[in-house]
DRENDO-1510 file (C-alpha; in Angstrom, 1 decimal, always signed):
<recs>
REC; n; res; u; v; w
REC; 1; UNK; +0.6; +0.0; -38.2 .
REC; 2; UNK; +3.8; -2.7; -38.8 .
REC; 3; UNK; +5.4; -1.8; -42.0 .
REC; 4; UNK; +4.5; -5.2; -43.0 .
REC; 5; UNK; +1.2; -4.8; -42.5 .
REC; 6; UNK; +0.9; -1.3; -44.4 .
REC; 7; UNK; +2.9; -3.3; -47.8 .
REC; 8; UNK; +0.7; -6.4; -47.5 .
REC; 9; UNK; -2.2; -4.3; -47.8 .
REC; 10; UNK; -1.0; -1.8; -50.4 .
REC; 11; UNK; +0.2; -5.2; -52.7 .
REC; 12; UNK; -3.4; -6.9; -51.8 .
REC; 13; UNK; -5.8; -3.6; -52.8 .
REC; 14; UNK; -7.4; -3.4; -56.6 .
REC; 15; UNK; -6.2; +0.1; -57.2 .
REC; 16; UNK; -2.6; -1.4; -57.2 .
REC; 17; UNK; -3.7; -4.8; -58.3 .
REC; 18; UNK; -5.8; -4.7; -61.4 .
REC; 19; UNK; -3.3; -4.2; -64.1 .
REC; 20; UNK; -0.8; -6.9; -63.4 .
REC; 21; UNK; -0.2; -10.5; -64.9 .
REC; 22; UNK; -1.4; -12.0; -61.2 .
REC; 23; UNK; -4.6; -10.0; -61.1 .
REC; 24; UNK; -6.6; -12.9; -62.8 .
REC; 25; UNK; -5.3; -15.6; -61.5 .
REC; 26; UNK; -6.3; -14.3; -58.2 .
REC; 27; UNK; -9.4; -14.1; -59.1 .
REC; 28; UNK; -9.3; -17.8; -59.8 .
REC; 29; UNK; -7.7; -18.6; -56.4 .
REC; 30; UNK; -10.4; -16.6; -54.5 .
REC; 31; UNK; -13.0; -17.6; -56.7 .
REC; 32; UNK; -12.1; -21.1; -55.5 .
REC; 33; UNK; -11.8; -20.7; -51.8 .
REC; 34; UNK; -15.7; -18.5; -52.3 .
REC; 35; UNK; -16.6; -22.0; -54.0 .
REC; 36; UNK; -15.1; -24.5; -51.4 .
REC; 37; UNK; -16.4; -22.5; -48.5 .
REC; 38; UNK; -19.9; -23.0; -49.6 .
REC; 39; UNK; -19.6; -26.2; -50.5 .
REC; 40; UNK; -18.7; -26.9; -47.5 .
REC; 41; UNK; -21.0; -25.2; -45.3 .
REC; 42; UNK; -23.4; -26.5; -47.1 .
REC; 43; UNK; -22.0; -30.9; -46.9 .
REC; 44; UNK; -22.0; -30.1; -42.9 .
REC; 45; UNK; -24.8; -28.2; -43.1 .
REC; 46; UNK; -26.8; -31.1; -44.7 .
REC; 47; UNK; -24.8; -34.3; -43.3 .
REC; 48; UNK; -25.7; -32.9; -39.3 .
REC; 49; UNK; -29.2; -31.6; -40.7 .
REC; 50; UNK; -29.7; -35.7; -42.2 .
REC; 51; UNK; -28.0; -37.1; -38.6 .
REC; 52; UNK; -30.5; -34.6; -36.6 .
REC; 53; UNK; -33.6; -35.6; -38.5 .
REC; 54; UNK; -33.1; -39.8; -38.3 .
REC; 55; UNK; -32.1; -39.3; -34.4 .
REC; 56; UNK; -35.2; -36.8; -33.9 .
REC; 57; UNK; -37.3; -39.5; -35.9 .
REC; 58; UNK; -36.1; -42.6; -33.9 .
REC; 59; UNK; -36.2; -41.4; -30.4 .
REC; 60; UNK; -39.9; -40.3; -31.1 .
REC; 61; UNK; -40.6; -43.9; -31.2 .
REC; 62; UNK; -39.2; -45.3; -28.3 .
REC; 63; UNK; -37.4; -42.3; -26.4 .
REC; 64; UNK; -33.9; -41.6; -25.6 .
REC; 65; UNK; -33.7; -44.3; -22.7 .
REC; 66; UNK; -35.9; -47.1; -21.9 .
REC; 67; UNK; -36.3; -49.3; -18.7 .
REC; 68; UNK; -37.4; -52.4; -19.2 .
REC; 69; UNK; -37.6; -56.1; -17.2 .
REC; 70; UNK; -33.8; -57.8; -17.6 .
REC; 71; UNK; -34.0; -60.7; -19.7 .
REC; 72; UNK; -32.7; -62.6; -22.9 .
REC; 73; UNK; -36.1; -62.1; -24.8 .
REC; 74; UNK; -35.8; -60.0; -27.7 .
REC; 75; UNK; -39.0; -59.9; -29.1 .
REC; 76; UNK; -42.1; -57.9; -28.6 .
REC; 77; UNK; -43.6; -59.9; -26.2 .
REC; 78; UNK; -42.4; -58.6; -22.9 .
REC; 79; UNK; -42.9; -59.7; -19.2 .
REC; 80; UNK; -44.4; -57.4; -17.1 .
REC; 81; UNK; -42.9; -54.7; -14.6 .
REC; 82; UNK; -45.0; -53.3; -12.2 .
REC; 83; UNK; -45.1; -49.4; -12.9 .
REC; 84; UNK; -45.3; -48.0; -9.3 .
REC; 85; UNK; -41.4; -47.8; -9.1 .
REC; 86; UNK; -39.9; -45.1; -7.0 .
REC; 87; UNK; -38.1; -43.7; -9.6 .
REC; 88; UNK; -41.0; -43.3; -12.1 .
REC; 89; UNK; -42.0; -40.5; -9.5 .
REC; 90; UNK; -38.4; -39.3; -9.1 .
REC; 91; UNK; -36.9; -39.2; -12.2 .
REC; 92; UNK; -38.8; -36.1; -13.7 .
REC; 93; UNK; -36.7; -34.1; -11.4 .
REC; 94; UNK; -33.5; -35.1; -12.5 .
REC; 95; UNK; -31.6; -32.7; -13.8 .
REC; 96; UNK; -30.9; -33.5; -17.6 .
REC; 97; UNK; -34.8; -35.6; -17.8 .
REC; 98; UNK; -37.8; -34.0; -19.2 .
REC; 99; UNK; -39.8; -37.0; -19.4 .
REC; 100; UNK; -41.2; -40.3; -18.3 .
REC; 101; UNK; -43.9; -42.8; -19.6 .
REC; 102; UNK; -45.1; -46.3; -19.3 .
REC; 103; UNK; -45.8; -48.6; -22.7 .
REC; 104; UNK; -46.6; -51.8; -23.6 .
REC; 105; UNK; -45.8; -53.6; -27.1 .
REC; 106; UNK; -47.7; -56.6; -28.0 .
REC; 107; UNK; -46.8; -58.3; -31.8 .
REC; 108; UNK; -50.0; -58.8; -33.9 .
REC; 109; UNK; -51.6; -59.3; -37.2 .
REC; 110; UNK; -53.9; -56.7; -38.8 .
REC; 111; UNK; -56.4; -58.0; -41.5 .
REC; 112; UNK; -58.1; -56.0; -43.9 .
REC; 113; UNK; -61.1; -57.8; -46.3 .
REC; 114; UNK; -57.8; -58.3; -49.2 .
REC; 115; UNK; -54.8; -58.0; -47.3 .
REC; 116; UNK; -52.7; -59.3; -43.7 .
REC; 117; UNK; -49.3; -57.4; -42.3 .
REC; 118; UNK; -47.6; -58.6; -39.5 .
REC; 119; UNK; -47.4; -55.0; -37.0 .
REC; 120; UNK; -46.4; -54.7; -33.5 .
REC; 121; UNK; -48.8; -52.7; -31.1 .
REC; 122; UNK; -47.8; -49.8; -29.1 .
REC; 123; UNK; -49.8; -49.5; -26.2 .
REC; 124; UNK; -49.5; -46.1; -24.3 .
REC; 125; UNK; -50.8; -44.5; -21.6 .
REC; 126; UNK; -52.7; -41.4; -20.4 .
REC; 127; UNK; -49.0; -40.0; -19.2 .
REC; 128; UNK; -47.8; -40.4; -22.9 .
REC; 129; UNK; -46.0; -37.1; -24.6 .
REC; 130; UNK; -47.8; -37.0; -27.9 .
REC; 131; UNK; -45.6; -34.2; -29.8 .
REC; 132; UNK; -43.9; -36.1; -31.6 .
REC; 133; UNK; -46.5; -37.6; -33.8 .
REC; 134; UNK; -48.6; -34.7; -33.7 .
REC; 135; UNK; -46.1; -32.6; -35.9 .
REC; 136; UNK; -46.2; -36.2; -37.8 .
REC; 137; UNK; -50.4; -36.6; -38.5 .
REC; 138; UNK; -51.2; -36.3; -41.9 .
REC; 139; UNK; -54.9; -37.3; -41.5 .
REC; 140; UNK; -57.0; -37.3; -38.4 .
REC; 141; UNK; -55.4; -36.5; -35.0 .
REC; 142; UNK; -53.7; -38.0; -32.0 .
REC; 143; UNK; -56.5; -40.3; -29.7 .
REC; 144; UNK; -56.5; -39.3; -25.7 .
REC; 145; UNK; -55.9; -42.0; -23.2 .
REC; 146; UNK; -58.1; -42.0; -20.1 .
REC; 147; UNK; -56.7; -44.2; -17.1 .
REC; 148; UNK; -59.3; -46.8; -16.4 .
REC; 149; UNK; -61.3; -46.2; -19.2 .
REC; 150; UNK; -60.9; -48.4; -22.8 .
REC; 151; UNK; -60.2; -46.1; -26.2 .
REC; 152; UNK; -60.8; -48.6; -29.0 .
REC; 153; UNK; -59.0; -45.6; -31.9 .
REC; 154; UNK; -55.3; -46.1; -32.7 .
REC; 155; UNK; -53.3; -44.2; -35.3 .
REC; 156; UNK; -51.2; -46.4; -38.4 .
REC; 157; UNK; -48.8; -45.0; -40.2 .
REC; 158; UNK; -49.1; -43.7; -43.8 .
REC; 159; UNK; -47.1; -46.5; -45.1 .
REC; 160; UNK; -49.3; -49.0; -43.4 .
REC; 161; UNK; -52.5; -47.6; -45.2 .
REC; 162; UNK; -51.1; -47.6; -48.3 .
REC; 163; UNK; -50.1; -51.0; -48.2 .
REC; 164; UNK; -53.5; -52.3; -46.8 .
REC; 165; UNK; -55.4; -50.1; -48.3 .
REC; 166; UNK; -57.3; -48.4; -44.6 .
REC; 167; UNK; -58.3; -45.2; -44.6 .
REC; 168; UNK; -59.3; -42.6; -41.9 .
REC; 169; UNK; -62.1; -43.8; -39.9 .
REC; 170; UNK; -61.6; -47.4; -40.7 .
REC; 171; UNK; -62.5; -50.0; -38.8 .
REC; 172; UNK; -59.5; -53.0; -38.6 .
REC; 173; UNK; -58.9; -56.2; -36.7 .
REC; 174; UNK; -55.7; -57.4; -35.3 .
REC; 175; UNK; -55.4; -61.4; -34.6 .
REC; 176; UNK; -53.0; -62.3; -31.6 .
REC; 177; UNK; -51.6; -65.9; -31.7 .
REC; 178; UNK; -51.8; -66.8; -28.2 .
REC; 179; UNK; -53.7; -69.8; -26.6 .
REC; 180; UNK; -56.9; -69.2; -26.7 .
REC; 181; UNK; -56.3; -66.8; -30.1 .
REC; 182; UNK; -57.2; -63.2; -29.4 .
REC; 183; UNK; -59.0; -60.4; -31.7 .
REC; 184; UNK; -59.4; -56.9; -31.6 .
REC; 185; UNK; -61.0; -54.3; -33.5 .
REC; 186; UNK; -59.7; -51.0; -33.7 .
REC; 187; UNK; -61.2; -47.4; -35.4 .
REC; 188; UNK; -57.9; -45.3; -36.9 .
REC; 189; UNK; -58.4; -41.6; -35.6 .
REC; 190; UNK; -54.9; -41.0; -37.1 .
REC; 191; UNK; -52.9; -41.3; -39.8 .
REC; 192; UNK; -48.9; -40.4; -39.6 .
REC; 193; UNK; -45.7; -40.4; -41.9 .
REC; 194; UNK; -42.4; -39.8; -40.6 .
REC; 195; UNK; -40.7; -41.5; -43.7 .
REC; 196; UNK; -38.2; -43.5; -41.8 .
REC; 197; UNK; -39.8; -47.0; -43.4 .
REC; 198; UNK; -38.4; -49.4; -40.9 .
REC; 199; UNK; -40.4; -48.0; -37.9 .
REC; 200; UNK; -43.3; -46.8; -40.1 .
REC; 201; UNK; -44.6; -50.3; -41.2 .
REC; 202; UNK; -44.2; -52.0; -37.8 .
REC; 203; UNK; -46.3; -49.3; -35.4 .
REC; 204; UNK; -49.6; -49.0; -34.3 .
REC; 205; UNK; -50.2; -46.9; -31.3 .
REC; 206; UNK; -53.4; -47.9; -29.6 .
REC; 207; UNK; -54.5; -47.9; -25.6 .
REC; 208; UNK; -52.0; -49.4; -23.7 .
REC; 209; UNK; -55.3; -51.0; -21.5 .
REC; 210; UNK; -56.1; -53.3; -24.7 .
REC; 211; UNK; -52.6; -54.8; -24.2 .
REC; 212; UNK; -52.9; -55.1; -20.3 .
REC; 213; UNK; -56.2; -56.9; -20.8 .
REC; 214; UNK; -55.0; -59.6; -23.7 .
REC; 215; UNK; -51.8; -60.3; -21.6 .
REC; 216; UNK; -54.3; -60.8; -18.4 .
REC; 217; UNK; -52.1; -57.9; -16.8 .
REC; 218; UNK; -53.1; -55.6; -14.1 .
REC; 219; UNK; -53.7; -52.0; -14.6 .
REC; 220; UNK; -50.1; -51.2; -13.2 .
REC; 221; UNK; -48.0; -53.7; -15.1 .
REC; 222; UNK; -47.0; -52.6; -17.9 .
REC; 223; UNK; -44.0; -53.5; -20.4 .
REC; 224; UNK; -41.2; -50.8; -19.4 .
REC; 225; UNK; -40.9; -47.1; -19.0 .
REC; 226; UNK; -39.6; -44.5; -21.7 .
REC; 227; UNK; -37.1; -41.6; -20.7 .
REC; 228; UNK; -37.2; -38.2; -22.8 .
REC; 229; UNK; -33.8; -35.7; -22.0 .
REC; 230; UNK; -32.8; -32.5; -22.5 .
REC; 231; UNK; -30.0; -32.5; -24.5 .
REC; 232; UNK; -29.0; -35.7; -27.4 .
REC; 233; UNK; -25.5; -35.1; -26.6 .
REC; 234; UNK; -25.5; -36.5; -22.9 .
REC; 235; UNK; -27.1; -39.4; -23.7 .
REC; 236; UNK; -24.5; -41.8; -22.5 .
REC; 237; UNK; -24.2; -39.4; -19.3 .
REC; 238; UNK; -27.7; -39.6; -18.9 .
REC; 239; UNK; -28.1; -43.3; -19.3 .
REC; 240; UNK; -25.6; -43.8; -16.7 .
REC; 241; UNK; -27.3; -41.7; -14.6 .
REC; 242; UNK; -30.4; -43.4; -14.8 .
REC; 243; UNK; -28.8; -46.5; -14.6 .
REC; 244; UNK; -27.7; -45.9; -11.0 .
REC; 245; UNK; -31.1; -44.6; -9.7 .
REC; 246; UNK; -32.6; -47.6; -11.4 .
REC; 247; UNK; -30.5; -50.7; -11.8 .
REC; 248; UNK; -27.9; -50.5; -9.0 .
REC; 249; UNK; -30.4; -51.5; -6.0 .
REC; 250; UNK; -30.8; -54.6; -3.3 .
REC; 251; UNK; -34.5; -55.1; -3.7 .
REC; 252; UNK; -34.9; -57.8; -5.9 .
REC; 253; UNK; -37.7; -56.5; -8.1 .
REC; 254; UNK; -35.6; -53.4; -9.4 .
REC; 255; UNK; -32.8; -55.7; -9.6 .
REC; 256; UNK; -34.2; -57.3; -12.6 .
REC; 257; UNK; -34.8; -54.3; -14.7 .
REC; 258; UNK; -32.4; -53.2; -17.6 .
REC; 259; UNK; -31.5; -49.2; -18.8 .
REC; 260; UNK; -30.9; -49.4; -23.0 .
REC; 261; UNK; -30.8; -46.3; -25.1 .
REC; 262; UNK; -31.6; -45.3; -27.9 .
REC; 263; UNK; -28.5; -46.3; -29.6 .
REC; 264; UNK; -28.4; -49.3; -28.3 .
REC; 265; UNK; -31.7; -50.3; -29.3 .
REC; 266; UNK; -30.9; -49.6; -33.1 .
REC; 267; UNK; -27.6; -49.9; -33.3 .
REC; 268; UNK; -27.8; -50.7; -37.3 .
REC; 269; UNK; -29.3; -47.2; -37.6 .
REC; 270; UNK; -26.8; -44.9; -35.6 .
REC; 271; UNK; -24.1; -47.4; -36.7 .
REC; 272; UNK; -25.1; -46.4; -40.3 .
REC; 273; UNK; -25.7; -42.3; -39.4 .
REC; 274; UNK; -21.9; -42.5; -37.9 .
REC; 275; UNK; -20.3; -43.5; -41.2 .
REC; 276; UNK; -21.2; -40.3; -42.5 .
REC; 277; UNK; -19.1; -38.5; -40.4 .
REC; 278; UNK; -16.0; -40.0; -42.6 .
REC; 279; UNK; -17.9; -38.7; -45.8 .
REC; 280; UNK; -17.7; -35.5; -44.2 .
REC; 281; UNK; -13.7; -35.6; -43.1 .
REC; 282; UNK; -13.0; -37.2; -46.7 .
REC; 283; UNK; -15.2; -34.0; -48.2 .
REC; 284; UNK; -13.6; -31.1; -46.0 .
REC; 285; UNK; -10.6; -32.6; -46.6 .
REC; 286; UNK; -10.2; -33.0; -50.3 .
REC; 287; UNK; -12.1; -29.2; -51.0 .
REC; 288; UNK; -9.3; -27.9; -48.3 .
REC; 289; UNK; -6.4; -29.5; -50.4 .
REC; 290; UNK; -8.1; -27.9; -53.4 .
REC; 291; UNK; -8.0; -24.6; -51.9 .
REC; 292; UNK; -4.8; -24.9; -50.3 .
REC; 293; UNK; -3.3; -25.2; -53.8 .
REC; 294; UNK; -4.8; -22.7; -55.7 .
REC; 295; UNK; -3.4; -20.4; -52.9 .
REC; 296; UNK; -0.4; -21.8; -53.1 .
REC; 297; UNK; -0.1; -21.1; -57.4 .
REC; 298; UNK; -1.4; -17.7; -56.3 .
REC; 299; UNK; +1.3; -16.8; -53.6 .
REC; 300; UNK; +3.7; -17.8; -56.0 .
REC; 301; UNK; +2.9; -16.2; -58.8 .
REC; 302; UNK; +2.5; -12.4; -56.3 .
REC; 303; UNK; +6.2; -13.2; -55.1 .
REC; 304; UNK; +7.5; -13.9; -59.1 .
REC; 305; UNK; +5.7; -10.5; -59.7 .
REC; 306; UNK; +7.1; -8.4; -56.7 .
REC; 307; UNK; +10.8; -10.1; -56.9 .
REC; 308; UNK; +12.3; -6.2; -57.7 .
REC; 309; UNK; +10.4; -5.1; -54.5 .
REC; 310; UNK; +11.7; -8.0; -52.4 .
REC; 311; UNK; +15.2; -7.3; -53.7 .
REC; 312; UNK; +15.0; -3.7; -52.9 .
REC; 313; UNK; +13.6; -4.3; -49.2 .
REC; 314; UNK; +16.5; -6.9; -48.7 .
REC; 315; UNK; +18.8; -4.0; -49.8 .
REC; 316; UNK; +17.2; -2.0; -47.2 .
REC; 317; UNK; +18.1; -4.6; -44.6 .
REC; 318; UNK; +14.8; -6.1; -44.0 .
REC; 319; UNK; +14.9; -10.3; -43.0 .
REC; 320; UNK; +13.5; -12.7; -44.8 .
REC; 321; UNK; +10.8; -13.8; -42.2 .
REC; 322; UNK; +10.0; -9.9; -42.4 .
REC; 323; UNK; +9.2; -10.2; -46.1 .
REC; 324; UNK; +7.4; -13.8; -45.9 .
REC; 325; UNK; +5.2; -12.1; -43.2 .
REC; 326; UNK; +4.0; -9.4; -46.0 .
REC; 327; UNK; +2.7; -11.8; -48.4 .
REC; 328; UNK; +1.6; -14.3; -45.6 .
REC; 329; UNK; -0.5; -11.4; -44.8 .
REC; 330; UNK; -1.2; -10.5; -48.3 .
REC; 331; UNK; -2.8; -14.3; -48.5 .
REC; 332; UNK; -4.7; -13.5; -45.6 .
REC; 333; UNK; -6.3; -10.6; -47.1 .
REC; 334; UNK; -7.0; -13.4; -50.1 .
REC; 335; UNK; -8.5; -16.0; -48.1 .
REC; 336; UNK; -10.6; -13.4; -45.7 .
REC; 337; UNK; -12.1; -12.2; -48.5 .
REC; 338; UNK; -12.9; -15.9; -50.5 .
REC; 339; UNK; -14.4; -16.8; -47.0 .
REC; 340; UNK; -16.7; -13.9; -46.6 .
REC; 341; UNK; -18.5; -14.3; -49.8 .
REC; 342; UNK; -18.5; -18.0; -49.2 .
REC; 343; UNK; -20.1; -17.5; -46.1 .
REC; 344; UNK; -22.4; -15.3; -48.0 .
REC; 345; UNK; -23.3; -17.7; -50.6 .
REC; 346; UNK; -23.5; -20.8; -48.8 .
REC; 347; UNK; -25.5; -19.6; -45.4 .
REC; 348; UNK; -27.7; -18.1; -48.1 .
REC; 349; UNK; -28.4; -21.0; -50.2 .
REC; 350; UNK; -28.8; -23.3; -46.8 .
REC; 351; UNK; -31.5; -21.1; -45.1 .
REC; 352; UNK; -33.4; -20.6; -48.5 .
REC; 353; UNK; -33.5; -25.0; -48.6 .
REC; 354; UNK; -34.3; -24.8; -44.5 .
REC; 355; UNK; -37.6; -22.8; -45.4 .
REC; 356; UNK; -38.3; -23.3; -48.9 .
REC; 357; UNK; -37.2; -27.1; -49.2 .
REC; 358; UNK; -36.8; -26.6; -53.2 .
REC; 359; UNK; -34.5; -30.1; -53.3 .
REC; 360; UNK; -36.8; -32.8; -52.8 .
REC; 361; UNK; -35.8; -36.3; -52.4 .
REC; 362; UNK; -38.0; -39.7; -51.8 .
REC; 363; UNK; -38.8; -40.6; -48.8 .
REC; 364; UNK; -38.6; -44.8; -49.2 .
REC; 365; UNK; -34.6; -43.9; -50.0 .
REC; 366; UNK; -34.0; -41.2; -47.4 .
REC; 367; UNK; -36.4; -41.3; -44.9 .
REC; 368; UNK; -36.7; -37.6; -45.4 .
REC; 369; UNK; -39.1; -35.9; -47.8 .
REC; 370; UNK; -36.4; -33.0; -48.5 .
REC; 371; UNK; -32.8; -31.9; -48.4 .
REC; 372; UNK; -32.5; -31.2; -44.4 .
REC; 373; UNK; -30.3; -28.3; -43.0 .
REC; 374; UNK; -28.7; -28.0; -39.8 .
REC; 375; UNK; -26.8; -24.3; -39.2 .
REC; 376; UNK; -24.7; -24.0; -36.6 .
REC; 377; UNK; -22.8; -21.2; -35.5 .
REC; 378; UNK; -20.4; -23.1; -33.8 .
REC; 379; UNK; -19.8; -25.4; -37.4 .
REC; 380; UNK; -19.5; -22.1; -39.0 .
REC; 381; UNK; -16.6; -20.4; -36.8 .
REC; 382; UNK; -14.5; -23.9; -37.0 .
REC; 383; UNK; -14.2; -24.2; -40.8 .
REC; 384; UNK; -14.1; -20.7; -41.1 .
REC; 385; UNK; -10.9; -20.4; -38.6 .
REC; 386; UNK; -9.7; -23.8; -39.5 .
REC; 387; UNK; -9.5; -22.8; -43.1 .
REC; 388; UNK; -7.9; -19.9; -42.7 .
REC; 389; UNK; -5.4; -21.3; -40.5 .
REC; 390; UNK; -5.0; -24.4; -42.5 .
REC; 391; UNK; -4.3; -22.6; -45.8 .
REC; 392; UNK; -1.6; -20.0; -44.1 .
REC; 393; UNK; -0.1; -22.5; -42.5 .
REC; 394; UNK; +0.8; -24.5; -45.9 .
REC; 395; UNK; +1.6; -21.3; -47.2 .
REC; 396; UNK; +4.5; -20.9; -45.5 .
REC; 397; UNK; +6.2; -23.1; -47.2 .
REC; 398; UNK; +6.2; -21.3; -50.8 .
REC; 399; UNK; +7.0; -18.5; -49.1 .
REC; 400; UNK; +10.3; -19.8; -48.7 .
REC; 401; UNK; +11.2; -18.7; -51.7 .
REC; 402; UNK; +11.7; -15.6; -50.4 .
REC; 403; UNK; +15.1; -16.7; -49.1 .
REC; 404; UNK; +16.5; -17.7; -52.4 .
REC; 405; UNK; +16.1; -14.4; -53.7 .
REC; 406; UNK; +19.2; -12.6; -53.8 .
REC; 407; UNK; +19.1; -8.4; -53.9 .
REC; 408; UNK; +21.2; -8.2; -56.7 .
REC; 409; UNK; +19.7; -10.4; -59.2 .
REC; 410; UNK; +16.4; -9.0; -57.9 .
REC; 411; UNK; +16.5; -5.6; -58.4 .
REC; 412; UNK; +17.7; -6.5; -62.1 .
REC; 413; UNK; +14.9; -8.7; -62.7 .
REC; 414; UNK; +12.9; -7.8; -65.6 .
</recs>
């Protein structure tokens, strides 16, 4: 064992500890470090958890990528694309895709015997990956779509109902302005809340053969195609790779279709969800500071208090960078220990939230119904070695000190 090592650890232990001026104040420093290591667990824990859930939310709706006919319309009324493409066979086997579906949208107005609301139709089809909104149903269940067969049920969200006052079983009628002017009537099978309130009051998912037949399409046109991947994070990857099996061709059909994520779909929303990433830095970064000096008034305070010591091992002919290194380790001792127990504390209080959810919040405000968590092992090794390194490292500069002590003086010091 380095002699350094052996005198860091003698200075750092309780036995020899307890009954000295510093001994409190300690106490306070690692206290602090205990508190700012939870605290911040927890802000990333929560911040990615909030990020995860709006992502998880928004891509349920319209997927991670979706193909769609090229043009400068930007509402809900969509030209047709015809849905035996190649690459709707193909694509499944990409590496990196899980999924693919056709849909239709069609803008319409639902009318209830007191109330209208404008709502845009979803129109999906028998190859449509319902499990998202199953884990979303709150009443009634998810309708099944049989190809060449109508289903006049369709499932509204919670918000909807509310507002116009429909209930499970229901029947409603949706009015489309078109020339001659269309209606519809529909039975709600299902109810669902996912408390993001943009998408919720806009969405009805109904048979995507209702919007065929009012838009005088053919069984295989349909609006566009949703694509569902693996992994959130190649998302840009993944959109270019789709983009080159579906965009970049001669015929002139596939010519005219676009590939737009997710992210470019709702920019305003992942615009938003990036911002907190700042109130994240500016969190770590003030707690750190916080830390950083209550470590620092602690390593001053241990080298005040062992000043005889020093002078006696400079009389013994040890170096100053020898002498820095036993109370750099002595802080490392310190801040192991204030990062253990705020490991402890904050993993602890962040999976009792995940599985209890105690802290509620309101869903119009949040568009979640509770505090959400997201624990990561790999978050949890980076602040705890980027703390530790962060608060040594600015501890080497009280530790400077060290030099200005002369043996002398030292061992007279009193």
């Amino acid at each position: 064992m380095k002699t350094e090592f052996f005198i860091a650890s003698r200075i750092s232990s309780k036995r020899e500890n307890k009954n000295k001026i510093s001994y409190k104040i300690l106490r306070i420093a690692i206290n602090a470090i205990v508190l700012s290591m939870a605290v911040m667990i927890l802000s990333l824990a929560i911040v990615t958890g909030f990020k995860n859930e709006i992502r998880k939310k928004v891509i349920g709706f319209d997927s991670h990528i979706v193909i769609k006919k090229h043009d400068t319309n930007t509402s809900y009324e969509t030209a047709p694309v015809n849905r035996n493409q190649d690459f709707y066979f193909k694509l499944p086997s990409v590496k990196g895709i899980s999924h693919i579906q056709v849909f239709a949208t069609k803008a319409g107005i639902i009318k209830t015997k007191t109330d209208i609301q404008g709502i845009v139709l979803k129109g999906v089809g028998s190859d449509y990956d319902w499990s998202f909104f199953k884990d979303k149903i709150t009443q009634g269940d998810v309708f099944e779509v049989k190809d060449g067969e109508f289903n006049d049920t369709g499932i509204i969200s919670e918000k909807l109902a509310d507002m116009l006052n429909i209930k499970l079983n229901d029947q409603v009628y949706v009015y489309f302005i078109q020339n001659p002017p269309r209606l519809r009537k529909f039975i709600i099978r299902g109810i669902y809340s996912t408390s993001l309130e943009e998408l919720d009051k806009r969405f009805m998912l109904i048979d995507i053969a209702h919007i065929q037949k009012l838009n005088g399409w053919t069984e295989q046109q349909v609006s566009g195609f949703e694509v569902q991947i693996d992994d959130d994070r190649e998302l840009e990857q993944m959109t270019d790779s789709v983009f080159s099996k579906v965009a970049l061709r001669y015929n002139e059909e596939l010519n005219s279709l676009q590939v737009i994520n997710i992210q470019q779909l709702y920019p305003q929303i992942f615009d938003w969800l990036q911002l907190t990433n700042m109130n994240v830095t500016v969190i770590l970064t003030i707690i750190l500071i916080v830390a950083g000096i209550n470590m620092i008034s602690g390593l001053l305070i241990i080298i005040l208090e062992h000043t005889r010591m020093i002078g006696v091992l400079k009389a013994l002919g040890a170096s100053n960078w020898m002498i820095q290194k036993i109370f750099l380790y002595n802080a490392g001792f310190l801040v192991s220990r204030g990062l253990f127990w705020g490991n402890i504390f904050g993993i602890t209080i962040a999976l009792v939230q995940k599985y209890f959810k105690l802290i509620k919040l309101d869903p119009a405000s949040y568009y979640v119904d509770s505090v959400p968590i997201n624990i990561m092992l790999s978050h949890l090794v980076m602040l705890n070695v980027g703390t530790l390194a962060f608060i040594l490292v600015i501890l080497i500069i009280p530790s400077f000190l060290i030099t200005r002590i002369r043996p002398i003086k030292a061992i007279r010091f009193d």
